[in-house]
C-alpha positions in Angstrom: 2.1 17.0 14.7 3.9 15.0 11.9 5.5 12.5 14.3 1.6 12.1 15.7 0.1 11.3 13.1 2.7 8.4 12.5 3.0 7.3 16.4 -0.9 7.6 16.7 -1.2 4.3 14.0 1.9 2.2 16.6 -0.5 0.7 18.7 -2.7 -0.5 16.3 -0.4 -3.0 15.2 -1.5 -4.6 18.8 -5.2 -4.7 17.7 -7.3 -2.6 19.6 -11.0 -2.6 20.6 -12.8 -0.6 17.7 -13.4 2.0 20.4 -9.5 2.4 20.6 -8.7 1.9 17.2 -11.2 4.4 16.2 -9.4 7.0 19.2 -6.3 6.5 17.5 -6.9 6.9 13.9 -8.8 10.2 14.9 -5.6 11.2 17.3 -3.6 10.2 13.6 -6.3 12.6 11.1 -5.8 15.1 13.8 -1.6 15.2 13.4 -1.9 16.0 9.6 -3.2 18.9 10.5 0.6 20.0 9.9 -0.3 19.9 6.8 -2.4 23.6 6.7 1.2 25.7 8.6 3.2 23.8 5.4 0.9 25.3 2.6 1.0 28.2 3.9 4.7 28.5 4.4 5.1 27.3 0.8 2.7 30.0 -0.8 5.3 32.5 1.0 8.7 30.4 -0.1 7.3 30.1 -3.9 7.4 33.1 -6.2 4.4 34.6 -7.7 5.3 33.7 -11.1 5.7 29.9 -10.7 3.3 29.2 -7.3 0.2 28.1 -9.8 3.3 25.4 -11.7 4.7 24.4 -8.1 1.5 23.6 -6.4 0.5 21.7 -9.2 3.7 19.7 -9.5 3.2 19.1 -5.3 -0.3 17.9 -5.1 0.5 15.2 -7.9 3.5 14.1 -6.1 1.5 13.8 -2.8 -1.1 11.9 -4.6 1.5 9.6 -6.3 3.2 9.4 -2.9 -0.4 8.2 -1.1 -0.9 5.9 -3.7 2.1 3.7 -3.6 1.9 4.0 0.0 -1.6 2.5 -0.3 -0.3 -0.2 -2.2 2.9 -0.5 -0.4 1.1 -1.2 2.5 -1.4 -3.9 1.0 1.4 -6.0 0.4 3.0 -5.9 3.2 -0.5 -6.6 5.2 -0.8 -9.5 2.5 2.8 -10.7 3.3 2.2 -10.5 7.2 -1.4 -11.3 7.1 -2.5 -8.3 9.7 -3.9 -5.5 8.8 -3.3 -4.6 11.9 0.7 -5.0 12.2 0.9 -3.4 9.0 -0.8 -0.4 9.9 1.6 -0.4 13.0 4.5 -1.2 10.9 3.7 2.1 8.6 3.5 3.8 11.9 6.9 2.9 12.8 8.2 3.6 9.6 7.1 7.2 9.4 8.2 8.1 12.8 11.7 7.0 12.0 11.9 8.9 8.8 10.5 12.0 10.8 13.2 11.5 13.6 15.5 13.5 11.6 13.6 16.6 11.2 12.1 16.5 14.9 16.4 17.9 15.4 16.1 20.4 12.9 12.2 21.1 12.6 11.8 23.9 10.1 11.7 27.6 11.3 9.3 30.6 10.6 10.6 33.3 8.5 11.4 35.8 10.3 8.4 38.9 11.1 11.0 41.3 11.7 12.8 41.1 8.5 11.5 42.7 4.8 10.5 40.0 2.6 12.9 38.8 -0.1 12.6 38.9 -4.1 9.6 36.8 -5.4 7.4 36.6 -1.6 4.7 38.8 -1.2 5.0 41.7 1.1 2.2 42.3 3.3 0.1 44.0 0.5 0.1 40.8 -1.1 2.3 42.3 -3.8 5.9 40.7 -4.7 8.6 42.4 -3.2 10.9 43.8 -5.5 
C-alpha cells in the first residue's frame, strides 16, 4: 500500500484530465492507509512505560518530515516549472526508496508465541 500511494502520484507528472488526476490522488490517500497496520504494530513493539514519549517523538518527526517534503517539493516545481512533473518526480522518488523494503516487507509477530517483556499480553497488561 506504501509503494501505491507513491506510484499512484507517477502519472501525474504527465498532466492528467482533472477527472484522472483527481482518480489518482484518491488511489494515492487510499495507499496511506498503511499507515493504521503500522500504529498498531508500534503500540505492540513500544513498552508501556515509554509508548506516551515514543509516539510523541514519532508524530513530530512525521510532521517535520511532511513539512520539508512540502517545501522540498515547492522548489523543485519552482525549478522545473510543473507542478505536475514535480508531483510525478516525488512519486518516483518514494517508490525507489520503498523498493528496498518491498524485499524484506516487515512481518507480524507471531500469534502463536507469548508476548515478550514490555508488550501487552492479551489482557492488555505488560507481560512480565
Amino acid at each position: 500500500m506504501a509503494v501505491t500511494s507513491c506510484l499512484a502520484l507517477v502519472p501525474i507528472a504527465a498532466g492528467p484530465p482533472l477527472s484522472v488526476l483527481l482518480a489518482l490522488l484518491a488511489l494515492s490517500g487510499y495507499g496511506t492507509a498503511f499507515q493504521i497496520t503500522l500504529n498498531a504494530r508500534f503500540v505492540t513493539e513500544v513498552p508501556d512505560t515509554h509508548r506516551a514519549r515514543a509516539f510523541g517523538v514519532a508524530v513530530a518527526a512525521m510532521m517535520a518530515g511532511n513539512g520539508l517534503a512540502t517545501a522540498a517539493s515547492g522548489a523543485v516545481s519552482d525549478l522545473l516549472g510543473s507542478p505536475s512533473l514535480a508531483i510525478g518526480l516525488c512519486g518516483v522518488a518514494g517508490v525507489v526508496c520503498l523498493l528496498p523494503l518491498t524485499r524484506n516487507p516487515l512481518t507480524p509477530p507471531d500469534a502463536g508465541s507469548p508476548p515478550s517483556a514490555g508488550t501487552p499480553s492479551a489482557a492488555g497488561r505488560t507481560a512480565p
